[in-house]
C-alpha positions, 0 to 999 in steps of 0.5 A, a space after each residue: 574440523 572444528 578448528 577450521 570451520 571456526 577460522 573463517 566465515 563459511 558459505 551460509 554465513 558470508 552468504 546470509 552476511 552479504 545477501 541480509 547484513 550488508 544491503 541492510 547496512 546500506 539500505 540505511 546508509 542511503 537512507 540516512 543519505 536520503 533524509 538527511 544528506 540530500 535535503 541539506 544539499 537541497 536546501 543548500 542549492 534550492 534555497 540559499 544559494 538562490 537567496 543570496 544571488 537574489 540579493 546580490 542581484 537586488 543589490 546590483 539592480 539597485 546601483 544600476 537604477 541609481 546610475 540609470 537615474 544619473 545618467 536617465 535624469 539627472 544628467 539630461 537636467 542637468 544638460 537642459 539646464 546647461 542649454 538653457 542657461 546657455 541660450 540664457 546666456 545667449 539672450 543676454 549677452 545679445 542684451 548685454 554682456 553684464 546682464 549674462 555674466 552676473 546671470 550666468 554666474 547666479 545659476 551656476 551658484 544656485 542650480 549647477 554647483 549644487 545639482 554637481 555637489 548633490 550627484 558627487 557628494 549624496 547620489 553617487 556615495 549612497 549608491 555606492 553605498 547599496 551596492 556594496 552592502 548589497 553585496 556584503 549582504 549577499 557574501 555573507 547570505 552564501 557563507 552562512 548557508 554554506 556554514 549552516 550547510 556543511 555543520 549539517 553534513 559533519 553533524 549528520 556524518 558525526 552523529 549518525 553515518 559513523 556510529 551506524 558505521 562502527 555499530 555494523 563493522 563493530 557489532 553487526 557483522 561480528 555478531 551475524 558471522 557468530 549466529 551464523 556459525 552457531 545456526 550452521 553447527 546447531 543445524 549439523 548437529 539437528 541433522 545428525 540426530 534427527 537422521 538418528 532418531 528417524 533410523 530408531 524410530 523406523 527400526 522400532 516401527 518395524 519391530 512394534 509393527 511385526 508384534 503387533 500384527 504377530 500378536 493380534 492381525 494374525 490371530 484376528 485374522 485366523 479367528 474370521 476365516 476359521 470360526 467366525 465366518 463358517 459360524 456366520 454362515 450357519 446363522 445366516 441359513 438356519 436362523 436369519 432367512 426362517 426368521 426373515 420369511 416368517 416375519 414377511 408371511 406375519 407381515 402381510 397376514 397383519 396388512 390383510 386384516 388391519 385392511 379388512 377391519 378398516 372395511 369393516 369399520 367404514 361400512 359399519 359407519 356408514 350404516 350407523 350414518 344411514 340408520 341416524 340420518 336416512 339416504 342421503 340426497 343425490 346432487 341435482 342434475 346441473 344444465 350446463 348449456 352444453 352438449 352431450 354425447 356425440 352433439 358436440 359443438 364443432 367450428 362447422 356446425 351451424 347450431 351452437 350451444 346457446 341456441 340449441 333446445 
């Protein structure tokens, strides 16, 4: 019933509606995924992610130089400088105990006290410093990719995959479901009158073909086999043959005496030509150096053309 058909989606429409509407709406859901998603991860994972560990590494590279410097060269000077002043010291209080602590205590005021207070109050505090901006600069690298990276996706969700969403469950889907019941009732209905038509259209056929061959292949028919053949026959026998063997007999009776006037003429040309001109000369005999009649020249033979007389 009309009713029922119009309730639900029938067979062709959830058909046509799952095997066109809904790859469509996913071929563009993943292609939105593909040119957008996907690259903003990328970018996300393959680029600033690596830049921000890169700094923090750098940033880390950078204290542990500064501490490597510490403990690689400022330390050992310092402990050579200690040792020196000790063997200094040494020296000195082998010469003289006043000599070694006035000595001792001139370098510790110019090249221990400052060399500590340079490490504790300029080296240590700016290598800390490094490390901690290094660090910031890293935290803050990641953060911004990340913000960066999820206002893409939510821009991306809000702007395209949602109203393609709503477009497709809103709009699409509706309006295939819709096509497809009109394309159904339209096509039922082409149907029936087109099975209609064909058992008009054949019932009229058959009627137009009996008139027709009542009203003219039956009288055609009947006028060829009763008049028009035995009439034919007639012509053929009494007019056609007589008229094909006289005109062979004028034929070859014309052949004959246009043969006999080309003779005529050619031999009256000829003598007009011999009365004008007299005989005309026969061709000189031609020695050819070769044998004739039955002298002819064989590979067993002695005598040869050339020396023959």
């Amino acid at each position: 019933m009309p009713g029922a058909r119009s309730a639900g989606p029938s067979g062709p429409a959830r058909r046509s509606t799952r095997s066109v509407l809904l790859p469509a709406g996913r071929g563009l859901g993943r292609l939105g995924t593909v040119l957008v998603v996907v690259p903003a991860l990328w970018c996300h994972r393959c680029l600033l992610t690596p830049a921000g560990h890169a700094v923090a590494w750098l940033a880390r590279g950078v204290g542990a130089g500064l501490a490597r410097v510490h403990a690689c060269v400022l330390r050992p000077i310092g402990q050579a400088v200690a040792w020196l002043l000790t063997g200094i010291g040494a020296v000195l209080a082998a010469m003289g105990i006043g000599v070694y602590t006035a000595v001792a205590r001139l370098a510790r005021c110019l090249l221990v006290l400052p060399a500590h207070w340079l490490y504790d109050r300029v080296l240590a505090p700016v290598g800390r410093a490094v490390a901690r901006c290094g660090r910031g600069l890293g935290w803050l690298l990641g953060v911004f990719g990340t913000g960066v990276a999820m206002a893409l996706y939510w821009a991306l969700r809000v702007l395209i995959v949602l109203p393609a969403l709503a477009l497709w469950r809103r709009v699409l889907a509706p309006v295939g479901r819709f096509l497809a019941v009109v394309t159904r009732e339209v096509g039922d209905a082409l149907g029936h009158a087109w099975r209609i038509a064909g058992r008009i259209s054949r019932a009229v056929g058959r009627v137009l073909g009996t008139l027709f061959r009542w009203i003219f292949v039956e009288p055609l028919r009947w006028v060829y086999r009763t008049v028009l053949t035995p009439v034919g026959h007639l012509v053929r026998g009494a007019v056609l043959r007589p008229a094909a063997e006289g005109a062979r007999v004028v034929g070859r009776a014309v052949r004959e005496a246009l043969t006999s006037a080309r003779d005529t003429v050619r031999q009256a040309r000829a003598d007009f030509r011999r009365i004008l001109f007299g005989e005309p000369r026969q061709p000189a005999a031609v020695d050819r150096r070769e044998p004739q009649g039955p002298a002819t020249r064989t590979l067993g033979s002695s005598t040869t053309a050339l020396t023959k007389d």
